[in-house]
PyMOL Python script that loads the backbone (N, CA, C, O; Angstrom):
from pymol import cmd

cmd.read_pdbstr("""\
ATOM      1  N   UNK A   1       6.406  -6.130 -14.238  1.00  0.00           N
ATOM      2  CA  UNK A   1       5.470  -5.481 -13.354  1.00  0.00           C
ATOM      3  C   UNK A   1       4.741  -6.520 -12.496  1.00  0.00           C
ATOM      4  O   UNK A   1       4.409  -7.642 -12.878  1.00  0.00           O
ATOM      5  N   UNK A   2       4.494  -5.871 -11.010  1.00  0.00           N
ATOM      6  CA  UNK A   2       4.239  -6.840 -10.566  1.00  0.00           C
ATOM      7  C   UNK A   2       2.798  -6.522 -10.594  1.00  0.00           C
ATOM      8  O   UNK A   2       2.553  -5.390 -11.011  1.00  0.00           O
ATOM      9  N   UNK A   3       1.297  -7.591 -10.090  1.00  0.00           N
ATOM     10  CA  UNK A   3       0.019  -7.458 -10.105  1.00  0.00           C
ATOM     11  C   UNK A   3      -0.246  -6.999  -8.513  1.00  0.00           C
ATOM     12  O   UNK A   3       0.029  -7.601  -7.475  1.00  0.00           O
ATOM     13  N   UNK A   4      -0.715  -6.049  -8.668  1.00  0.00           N
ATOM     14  CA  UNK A   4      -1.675  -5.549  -7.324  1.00  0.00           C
ATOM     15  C   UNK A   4      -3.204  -6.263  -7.059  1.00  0.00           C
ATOM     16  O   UNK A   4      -4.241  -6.137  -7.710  1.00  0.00           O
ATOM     17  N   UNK A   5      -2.854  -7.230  -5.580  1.00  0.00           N
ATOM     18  CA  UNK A   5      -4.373  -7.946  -6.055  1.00  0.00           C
ATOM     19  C   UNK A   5      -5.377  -7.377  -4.840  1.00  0.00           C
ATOM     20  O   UNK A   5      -5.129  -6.438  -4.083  1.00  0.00           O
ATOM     21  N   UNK A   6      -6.166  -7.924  -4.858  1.00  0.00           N
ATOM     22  CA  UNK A   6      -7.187  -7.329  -3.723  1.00  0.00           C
ATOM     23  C   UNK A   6      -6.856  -7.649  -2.469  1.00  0.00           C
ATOM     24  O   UNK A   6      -7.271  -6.909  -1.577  1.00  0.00           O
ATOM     25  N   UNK A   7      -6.114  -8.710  -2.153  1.00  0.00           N
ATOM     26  CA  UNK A   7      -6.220  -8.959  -0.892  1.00  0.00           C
ATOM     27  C   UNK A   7      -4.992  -8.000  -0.345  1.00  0.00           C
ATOM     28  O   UNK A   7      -4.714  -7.725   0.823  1.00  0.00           O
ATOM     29  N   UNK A   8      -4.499  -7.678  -1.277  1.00  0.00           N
ATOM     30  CA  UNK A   8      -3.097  -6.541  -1.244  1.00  0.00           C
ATOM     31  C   UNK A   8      -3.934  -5.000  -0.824  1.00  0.00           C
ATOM     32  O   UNK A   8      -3.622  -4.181   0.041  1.00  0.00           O
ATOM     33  N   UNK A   9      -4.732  -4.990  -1.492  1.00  0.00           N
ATOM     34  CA  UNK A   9      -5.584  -3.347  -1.484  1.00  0.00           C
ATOM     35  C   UNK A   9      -6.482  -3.556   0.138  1.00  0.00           C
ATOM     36  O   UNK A   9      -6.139  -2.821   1.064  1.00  0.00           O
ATOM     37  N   UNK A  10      -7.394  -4.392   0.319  1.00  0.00           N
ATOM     38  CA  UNK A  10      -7.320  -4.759   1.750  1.00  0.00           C
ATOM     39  C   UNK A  10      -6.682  -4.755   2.690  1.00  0.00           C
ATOM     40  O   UNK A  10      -7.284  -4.284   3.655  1.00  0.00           O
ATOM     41  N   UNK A  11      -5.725  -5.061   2.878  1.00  0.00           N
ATOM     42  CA  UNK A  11      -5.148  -5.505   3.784  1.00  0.00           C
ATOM     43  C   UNK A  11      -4.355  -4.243   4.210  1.00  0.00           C
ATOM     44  O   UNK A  11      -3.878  -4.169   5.343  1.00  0.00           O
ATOM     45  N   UNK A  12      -4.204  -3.151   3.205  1.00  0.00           N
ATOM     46  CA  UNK A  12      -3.377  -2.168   3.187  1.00  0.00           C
ATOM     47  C   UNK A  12      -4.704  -0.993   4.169  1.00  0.00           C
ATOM     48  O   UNK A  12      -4.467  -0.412   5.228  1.00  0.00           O
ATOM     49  N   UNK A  13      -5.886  -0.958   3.465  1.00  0.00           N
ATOM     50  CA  UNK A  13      -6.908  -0.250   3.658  1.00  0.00           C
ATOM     51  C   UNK A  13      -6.881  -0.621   4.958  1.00  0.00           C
ATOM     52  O   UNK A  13      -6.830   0.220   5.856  1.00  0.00           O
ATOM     53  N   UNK A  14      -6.920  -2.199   5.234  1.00  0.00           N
ATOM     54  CA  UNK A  14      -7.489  -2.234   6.860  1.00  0.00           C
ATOM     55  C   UNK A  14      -6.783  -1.994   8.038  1.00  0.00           C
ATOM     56  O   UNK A  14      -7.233  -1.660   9.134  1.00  0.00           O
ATOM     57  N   UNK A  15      -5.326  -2.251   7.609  1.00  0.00           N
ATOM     58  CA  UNK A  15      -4.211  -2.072   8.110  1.00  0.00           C
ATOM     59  C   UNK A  15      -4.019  -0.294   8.797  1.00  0.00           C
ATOM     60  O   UNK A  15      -3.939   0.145   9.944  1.00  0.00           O
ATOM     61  N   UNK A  16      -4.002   0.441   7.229  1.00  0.00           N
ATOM     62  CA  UNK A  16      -4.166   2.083   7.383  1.00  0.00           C
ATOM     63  C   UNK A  16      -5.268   2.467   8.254  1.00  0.00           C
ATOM     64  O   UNK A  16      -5.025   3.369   9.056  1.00  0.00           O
ATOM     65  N   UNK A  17      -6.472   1.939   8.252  1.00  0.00           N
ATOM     66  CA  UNK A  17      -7.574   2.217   9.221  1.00  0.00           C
ATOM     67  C   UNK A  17      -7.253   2.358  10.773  1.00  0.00           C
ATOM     68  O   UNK A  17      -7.308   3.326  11.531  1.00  0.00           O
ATOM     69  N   UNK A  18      -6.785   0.612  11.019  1.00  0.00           N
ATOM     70  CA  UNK A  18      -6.692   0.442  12.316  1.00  0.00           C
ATOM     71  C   UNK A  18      -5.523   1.469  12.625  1.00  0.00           C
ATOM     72  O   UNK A  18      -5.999   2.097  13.571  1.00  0.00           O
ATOM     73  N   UNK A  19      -4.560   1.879  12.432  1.00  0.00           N
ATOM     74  CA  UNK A  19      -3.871   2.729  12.488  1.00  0.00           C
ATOM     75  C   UNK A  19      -4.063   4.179  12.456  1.00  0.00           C
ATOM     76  O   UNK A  19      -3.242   4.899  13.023  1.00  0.00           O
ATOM     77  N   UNK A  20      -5.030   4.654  11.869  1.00  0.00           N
ATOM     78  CA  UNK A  20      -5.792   5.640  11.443  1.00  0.00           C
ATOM     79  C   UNK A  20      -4.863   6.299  11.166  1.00  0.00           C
ATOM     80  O   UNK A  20      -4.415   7.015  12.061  1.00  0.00           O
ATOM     81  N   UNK A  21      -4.235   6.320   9.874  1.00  0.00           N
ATOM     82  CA  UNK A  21      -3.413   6.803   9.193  1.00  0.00           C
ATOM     83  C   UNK A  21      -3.325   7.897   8.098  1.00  0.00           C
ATOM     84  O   UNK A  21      -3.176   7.111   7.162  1.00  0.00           O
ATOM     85  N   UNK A  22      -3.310   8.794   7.661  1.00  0.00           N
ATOM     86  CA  UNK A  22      -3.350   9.282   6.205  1.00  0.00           C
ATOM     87  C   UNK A  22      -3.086   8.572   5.138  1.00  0.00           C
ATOM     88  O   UNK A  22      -2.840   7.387   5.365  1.00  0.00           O
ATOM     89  N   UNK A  23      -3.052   8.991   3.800  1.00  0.00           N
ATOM     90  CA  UNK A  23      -2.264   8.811   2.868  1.00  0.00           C
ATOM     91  C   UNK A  23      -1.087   8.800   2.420  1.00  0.00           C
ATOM     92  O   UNK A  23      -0.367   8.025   1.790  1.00  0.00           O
ATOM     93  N   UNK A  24      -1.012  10.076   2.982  1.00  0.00           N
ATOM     94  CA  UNK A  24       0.626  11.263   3.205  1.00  0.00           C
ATOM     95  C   UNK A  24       1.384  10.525   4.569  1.00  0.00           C
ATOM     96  O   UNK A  24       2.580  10.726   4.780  1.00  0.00           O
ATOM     97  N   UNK A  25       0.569   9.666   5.452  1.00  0.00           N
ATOM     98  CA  UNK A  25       1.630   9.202   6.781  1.00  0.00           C
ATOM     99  C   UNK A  25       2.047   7.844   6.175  1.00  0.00           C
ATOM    100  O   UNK A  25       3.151   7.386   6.472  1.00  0.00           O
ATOM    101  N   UNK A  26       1.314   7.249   5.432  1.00  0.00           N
ATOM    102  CA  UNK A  26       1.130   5.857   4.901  1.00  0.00           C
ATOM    103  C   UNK A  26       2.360   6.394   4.524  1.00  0.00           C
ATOM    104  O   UNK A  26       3.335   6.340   5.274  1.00  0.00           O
ATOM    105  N   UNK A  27       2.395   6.996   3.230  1.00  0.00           N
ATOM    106  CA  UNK A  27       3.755   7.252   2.534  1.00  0.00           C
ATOM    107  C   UNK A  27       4.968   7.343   2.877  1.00  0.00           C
ATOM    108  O   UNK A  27       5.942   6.818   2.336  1.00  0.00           O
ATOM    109  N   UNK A  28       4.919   8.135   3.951  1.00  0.00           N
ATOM    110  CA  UNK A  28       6.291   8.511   4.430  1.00  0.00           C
ATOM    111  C   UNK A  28       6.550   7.125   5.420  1.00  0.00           C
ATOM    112  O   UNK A  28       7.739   6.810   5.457  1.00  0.00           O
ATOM    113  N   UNK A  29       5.865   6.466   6.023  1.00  0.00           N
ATOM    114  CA  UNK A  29       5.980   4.881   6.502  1.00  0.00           C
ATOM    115  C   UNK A  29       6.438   3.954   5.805  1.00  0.00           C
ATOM    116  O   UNK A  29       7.198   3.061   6.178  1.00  0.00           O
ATOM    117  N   UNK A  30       5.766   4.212   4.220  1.00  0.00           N
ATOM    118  CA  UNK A  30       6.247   2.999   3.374  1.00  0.00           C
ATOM    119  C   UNK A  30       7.762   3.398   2.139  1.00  0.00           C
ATOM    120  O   UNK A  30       8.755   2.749   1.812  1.00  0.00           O
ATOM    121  N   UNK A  31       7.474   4.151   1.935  1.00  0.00           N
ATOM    122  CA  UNK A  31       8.388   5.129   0.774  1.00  0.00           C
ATOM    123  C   UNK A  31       7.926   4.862  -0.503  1.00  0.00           C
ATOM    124  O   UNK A  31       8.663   4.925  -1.486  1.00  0.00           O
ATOM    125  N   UNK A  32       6.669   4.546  -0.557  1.00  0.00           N
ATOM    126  CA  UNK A  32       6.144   4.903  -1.669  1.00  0.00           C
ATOM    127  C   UNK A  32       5.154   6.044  -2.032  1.00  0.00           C
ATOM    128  O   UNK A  32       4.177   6.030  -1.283  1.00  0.00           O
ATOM    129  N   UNK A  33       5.133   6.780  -2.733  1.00  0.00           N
ATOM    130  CA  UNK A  33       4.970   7.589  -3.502  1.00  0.00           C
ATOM    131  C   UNK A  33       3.235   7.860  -3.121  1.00  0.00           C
ATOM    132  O   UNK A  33       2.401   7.007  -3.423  1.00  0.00           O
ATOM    133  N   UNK A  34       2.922   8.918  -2.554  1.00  0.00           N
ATOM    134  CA  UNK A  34       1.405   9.052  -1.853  1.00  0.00           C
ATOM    135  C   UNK A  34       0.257   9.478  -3.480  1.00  0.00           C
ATOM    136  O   UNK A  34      -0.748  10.101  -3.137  1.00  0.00           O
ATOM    137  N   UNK A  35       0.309   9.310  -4.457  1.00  0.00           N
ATOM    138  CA  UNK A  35      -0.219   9.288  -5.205  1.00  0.00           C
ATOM    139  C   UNK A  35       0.014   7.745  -5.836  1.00  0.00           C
ATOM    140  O   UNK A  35      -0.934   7.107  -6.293  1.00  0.00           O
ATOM    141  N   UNK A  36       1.138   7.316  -5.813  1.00  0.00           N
ATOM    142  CA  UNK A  36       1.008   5.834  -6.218  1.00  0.00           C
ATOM    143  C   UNK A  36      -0.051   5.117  -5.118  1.00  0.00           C
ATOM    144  O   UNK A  36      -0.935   4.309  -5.405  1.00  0.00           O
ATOM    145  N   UNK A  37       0.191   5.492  -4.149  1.00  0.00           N
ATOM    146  CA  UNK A  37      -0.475   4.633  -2.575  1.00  0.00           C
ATOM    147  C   UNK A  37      -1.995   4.639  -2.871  1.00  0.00           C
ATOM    148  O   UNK A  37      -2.739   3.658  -2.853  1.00  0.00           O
ATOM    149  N   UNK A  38      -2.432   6.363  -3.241  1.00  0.00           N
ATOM    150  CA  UNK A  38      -4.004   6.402  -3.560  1.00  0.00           C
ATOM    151  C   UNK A  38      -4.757   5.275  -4.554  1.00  0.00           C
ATOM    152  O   UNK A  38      -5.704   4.502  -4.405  1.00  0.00           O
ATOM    153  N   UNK A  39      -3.600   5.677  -5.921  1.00  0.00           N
ATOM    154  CA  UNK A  39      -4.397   4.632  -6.773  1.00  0.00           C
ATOM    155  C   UNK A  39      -4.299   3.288  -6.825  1.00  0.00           C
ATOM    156  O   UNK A  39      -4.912   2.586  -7.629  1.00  0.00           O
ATOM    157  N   UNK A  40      -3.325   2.783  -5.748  1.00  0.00           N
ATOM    158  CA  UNK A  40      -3.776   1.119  -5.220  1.00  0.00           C
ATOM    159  C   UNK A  40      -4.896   1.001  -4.172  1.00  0.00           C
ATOM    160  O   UNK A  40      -5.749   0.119  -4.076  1.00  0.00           O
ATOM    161  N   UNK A  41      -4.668   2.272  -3.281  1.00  0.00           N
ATOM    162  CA  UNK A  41      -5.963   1.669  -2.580  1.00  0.00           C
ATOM    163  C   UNK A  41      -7.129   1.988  -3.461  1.00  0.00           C
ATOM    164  O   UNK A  41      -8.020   1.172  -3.223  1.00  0.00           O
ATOM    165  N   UNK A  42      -7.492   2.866  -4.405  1.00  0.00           N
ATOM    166  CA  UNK A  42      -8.851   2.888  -4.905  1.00  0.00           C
ATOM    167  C   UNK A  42      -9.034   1.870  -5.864  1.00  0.00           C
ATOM    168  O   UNK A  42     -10.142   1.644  -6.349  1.00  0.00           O
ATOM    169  N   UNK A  43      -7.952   1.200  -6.188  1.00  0.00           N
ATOM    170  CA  UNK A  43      -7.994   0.237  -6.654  1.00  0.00           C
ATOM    171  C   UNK A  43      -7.780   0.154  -8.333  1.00  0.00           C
ATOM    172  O   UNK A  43      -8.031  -0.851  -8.997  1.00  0.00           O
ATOM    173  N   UNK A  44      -7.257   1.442  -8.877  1.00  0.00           N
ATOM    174  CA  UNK A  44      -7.270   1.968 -10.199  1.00  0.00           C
ATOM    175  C   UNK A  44      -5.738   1.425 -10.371  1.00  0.00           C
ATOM    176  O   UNK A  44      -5.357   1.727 -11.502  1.00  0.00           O
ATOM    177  N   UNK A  45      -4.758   0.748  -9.659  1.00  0.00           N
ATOM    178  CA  UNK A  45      -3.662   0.501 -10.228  1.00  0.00           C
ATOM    179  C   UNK A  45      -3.317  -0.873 -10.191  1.00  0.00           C
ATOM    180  O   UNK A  45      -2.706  -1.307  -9.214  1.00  0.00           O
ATOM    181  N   UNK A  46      -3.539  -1.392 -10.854  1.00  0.00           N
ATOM    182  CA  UNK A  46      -3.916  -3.332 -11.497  1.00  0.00           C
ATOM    183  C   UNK A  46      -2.041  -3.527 -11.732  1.00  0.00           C
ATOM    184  O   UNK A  46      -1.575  -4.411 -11.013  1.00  0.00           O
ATOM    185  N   UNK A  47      -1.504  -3.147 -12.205  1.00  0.00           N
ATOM    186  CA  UNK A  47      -0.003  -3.655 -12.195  1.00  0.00           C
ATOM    187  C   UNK A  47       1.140  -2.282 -11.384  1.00  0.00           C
ATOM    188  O   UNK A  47       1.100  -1.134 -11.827  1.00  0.00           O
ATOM    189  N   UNK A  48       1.882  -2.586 -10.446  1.00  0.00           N
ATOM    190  CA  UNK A  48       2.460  -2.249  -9.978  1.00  0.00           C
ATOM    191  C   UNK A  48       4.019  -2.216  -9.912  1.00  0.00           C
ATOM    192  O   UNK A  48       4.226  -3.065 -10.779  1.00  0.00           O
ATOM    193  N   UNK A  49       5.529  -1.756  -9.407  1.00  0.00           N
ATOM    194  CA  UNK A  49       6.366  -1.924  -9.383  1.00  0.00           C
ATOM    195  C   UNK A  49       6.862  -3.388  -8.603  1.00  0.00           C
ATOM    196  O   UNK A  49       6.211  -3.588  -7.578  1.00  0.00           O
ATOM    197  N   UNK A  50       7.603  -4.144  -8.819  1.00  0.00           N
ATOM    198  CA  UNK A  50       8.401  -4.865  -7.962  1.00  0.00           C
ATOM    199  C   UNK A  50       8.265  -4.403  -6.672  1.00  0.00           C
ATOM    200  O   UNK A  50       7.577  -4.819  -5.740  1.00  0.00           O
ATOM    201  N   UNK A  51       9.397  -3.032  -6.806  1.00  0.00           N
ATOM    202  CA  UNK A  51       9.859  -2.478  -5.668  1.00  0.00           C
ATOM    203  C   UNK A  51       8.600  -2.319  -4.632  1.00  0.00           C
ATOM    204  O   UNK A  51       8.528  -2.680  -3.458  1.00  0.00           O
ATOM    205  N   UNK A  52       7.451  -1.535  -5.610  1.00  0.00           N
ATOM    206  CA  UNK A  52       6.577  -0.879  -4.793  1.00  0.00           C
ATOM    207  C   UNK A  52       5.712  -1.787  -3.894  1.00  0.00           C
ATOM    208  O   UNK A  52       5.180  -1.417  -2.847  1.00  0.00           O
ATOM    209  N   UNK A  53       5.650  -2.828  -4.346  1.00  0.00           N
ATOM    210  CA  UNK A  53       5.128  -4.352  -3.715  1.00  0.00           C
ATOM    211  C   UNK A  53       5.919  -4.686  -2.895  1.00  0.00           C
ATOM    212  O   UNK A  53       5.497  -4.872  -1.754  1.00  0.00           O
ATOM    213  N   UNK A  54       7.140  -4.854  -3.141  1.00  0.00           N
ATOM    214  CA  UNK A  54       8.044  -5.512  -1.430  1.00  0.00           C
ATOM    215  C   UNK A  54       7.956  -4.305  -0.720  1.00  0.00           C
ATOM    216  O   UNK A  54       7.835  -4.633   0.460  1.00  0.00           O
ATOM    217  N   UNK A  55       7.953  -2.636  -0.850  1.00  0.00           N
ATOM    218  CA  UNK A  55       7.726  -2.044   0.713  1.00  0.00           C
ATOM    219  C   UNK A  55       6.876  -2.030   0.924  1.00  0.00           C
ATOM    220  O   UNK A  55       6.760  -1.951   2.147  1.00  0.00           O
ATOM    221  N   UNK A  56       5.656  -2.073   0.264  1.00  0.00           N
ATOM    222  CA  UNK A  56       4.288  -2.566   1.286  1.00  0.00           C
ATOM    223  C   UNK A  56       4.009  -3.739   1.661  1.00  0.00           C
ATOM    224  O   UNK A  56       3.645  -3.890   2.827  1.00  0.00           O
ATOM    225  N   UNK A  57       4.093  -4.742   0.884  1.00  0.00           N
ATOM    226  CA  UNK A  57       4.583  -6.013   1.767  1.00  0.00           C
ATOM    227  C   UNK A  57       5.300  -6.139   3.163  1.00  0.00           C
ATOM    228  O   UNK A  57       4.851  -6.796   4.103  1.00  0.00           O
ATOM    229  N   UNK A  58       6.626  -5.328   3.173  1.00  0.00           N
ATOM    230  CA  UNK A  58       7.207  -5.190   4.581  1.00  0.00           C
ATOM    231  C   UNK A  58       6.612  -4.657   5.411  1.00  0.00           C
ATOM    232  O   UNK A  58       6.376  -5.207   6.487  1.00  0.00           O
ATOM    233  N   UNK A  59       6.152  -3.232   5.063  1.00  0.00           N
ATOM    234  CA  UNK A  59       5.341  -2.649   5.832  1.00  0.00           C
ATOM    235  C   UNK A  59       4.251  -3.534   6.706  1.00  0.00           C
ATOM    236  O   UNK A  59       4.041  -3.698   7.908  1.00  0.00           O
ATOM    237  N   UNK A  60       3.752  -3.950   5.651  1.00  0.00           N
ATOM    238  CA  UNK A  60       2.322  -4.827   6.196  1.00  0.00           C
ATOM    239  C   UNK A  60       3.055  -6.175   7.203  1.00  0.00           C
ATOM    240  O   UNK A  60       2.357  -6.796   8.003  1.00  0.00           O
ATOM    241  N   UNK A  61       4.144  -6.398   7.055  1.00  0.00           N
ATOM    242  CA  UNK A  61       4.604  -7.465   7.453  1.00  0.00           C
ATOM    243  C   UNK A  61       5.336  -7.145   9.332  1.00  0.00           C
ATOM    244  O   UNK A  61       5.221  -7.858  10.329  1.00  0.00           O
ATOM    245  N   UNK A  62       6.017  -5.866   9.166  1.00  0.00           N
ATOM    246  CA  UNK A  62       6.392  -5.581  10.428  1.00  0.00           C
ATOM    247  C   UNK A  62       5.106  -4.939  11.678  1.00  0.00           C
ATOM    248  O   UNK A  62       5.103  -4.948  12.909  1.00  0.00           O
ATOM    249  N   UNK A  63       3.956  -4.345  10.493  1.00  0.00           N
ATOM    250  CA  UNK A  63       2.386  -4.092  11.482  1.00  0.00           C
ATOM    251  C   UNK A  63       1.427  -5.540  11.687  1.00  0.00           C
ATOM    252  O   UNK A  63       0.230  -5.579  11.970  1.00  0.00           O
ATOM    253  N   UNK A  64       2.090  -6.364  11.518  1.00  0.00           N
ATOM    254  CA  UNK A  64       1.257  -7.706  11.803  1.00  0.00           C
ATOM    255  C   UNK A  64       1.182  -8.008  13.412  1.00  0.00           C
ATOM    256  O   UNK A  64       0.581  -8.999  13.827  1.00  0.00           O
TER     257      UNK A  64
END
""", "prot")
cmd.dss("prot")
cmd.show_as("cartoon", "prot")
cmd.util.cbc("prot")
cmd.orient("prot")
């Protein structure tokens, strides 16, 4: 499992903002799972998938 860290939950939050995004648009953008998505951004999910870390990683990486 991989660790979900803060600058990960940031960056996602600020990212989704400037975008003014949903939860549910986030999701279908990233392909992860819009209830997994909630509890990283509220910050309630401390270890995460591999997988679920490299598509938000990309994500975050192609909105740079």
């Amino acid at each position: 499992m991989a660790v979900s860290s803060e600058k990960l939950v940031s960056a996602l939050g600020r990212k989704r903002g400037e975008l003014n995004l949903s939860v549910i648009e986030l999701s279908r953008q990233t392909g992860v799972s819009r209830w997994t998505l909630d509890k990283i951004l509220k910050g309630e999910a401390k270890r995460i998938n591999p997988s679920t870390l490299a598509k938000l990683d990309n994500w975050l990486y192609v909105h740079i």
